[in-house]
C-alpha positions in Angstrom: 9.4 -23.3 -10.0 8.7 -22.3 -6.4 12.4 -20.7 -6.2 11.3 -18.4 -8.8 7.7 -17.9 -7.4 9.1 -17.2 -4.4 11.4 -14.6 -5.7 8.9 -12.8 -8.1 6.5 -12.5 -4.6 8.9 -11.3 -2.4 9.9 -8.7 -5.3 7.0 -7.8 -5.6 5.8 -7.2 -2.0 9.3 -5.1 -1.8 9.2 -3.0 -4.2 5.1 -2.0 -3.4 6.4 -1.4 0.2 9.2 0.9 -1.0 6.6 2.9 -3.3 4.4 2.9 0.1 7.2 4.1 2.3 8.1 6.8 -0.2 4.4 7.9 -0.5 4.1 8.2 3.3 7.3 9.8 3.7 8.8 11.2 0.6 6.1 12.5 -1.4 3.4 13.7 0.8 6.2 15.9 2.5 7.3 17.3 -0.6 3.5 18.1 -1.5 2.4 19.6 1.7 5.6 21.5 1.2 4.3 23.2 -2.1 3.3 26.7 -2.4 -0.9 27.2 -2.3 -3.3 25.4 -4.2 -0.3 23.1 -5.3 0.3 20.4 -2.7 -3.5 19.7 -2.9 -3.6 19.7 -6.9 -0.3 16.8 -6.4 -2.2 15.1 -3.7 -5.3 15.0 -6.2 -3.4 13.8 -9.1 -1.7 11.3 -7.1 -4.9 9.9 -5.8 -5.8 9.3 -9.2 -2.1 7.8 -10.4 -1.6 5.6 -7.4 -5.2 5.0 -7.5 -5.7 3.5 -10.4 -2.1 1.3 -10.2 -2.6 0.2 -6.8 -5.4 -2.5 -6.3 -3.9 -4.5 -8.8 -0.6 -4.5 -7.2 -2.0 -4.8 -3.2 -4.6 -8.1 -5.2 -1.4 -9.1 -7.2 0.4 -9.6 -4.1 -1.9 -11.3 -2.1 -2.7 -13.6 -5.0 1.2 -14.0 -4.8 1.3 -15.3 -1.6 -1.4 -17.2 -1.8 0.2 -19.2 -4.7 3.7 -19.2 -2.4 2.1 -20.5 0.6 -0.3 -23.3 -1.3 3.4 -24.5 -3.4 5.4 -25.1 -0.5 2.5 -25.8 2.0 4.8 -28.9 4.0 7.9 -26.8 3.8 9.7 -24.9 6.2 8.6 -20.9 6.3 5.1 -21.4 5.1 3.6 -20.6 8.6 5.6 -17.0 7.8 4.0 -16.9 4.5 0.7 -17.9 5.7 1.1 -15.2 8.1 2.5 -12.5 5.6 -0.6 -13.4 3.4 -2.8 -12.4 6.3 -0.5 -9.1 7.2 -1.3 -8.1 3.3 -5.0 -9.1 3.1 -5.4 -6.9 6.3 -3.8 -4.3 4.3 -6.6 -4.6 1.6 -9.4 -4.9 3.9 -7.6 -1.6 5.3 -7.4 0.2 2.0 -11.2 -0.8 1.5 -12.7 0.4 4.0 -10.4 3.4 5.5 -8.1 4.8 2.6 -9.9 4.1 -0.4 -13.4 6.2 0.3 -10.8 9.7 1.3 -8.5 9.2 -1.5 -11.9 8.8 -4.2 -13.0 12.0 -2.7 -9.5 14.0 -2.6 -8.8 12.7 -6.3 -11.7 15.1 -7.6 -10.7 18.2 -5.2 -9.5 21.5 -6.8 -8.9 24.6 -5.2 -12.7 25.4 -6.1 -14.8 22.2 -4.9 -12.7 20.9 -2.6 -14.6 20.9 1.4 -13.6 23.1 4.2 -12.5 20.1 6.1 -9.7 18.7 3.0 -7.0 19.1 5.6 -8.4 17.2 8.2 -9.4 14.3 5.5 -5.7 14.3 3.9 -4.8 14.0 7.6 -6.4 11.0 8.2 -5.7 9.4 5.0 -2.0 10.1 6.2 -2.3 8.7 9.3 -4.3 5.4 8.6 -1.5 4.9 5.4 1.0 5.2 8.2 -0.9 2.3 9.6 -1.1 0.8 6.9 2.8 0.7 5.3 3.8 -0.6 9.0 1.4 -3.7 8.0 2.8 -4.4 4.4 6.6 -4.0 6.0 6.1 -6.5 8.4 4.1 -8.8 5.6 7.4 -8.2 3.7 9.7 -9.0 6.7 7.6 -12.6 7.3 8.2 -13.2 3.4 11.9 -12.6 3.7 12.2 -14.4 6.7 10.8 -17.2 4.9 12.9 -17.3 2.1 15.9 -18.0 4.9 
């Protein structure tokens, strides 16, 4: 039972990390790429996609962990998953209080409401998410290591 919870976490974790990574530097490229009004329609209707999907899967995963770490508590690698538990709930408390509030306000932006300052927001959502997928890589990386 804890093979298989471990390997349902670690999956888990992975694939949200890739989905991060792409976000930070796949699909926000391609958006601020777009023609006029469209990067910061995709940006909006992202916000609202990934918005929705997300705290499930960032809770889902510390939940995960949680369950990992508390299974094998006396075996080898749990100081990695303790630690990788930590690296993700950072990555919450992150979202919370530094992602979440821009992305709720870009996710109702059009062309016509949006502020004069949506840049410099979608700017620093970018940057602190940059932050942020660094965190949930390395909480990934302790898992792994764990699992060796």
């Amino acid at each position: 039972m804890l093979d298989a919870l471990e390997v349902v976490t670690t999956v888990v974790v992975g694939v949200m990390v890739g989905v991060e990574f792409s976000v930070a530097f796949i699909m926000n490229r391609i958006l601020n790429a777009l023609p006029e009004d469209s990067g910061q329609l995709g940006h909006a209707h992202g916000g609202r996609m990934l918005g929705a999907l997300m705290p499930f899967w960032y809770i889902g995963s510390v939940v995960l962990t949680a369950l990992w770490a508390a299974a094998a508590w006396n075996e080898p690698g749990t100081g990695l998953v303790v630690t990788g538990g930590a690296l993700l709930i950072l990555s919450v408390i992150m979202s919370i209080l530094l992602l979440v509030p821009i992305n709720n306000r870009g996710k109702t932006w059009t062309p016509e409401n949006r502020p004069a300052d949506w840049k410099q927001q979608l700017n620093r959502w970018e940057r602190w998410h940059y932050l942020r997928v660094a965190v949930i890589i390395a909480a990934f990386t302790l898992l792994v290591t764990a699992l060796v």
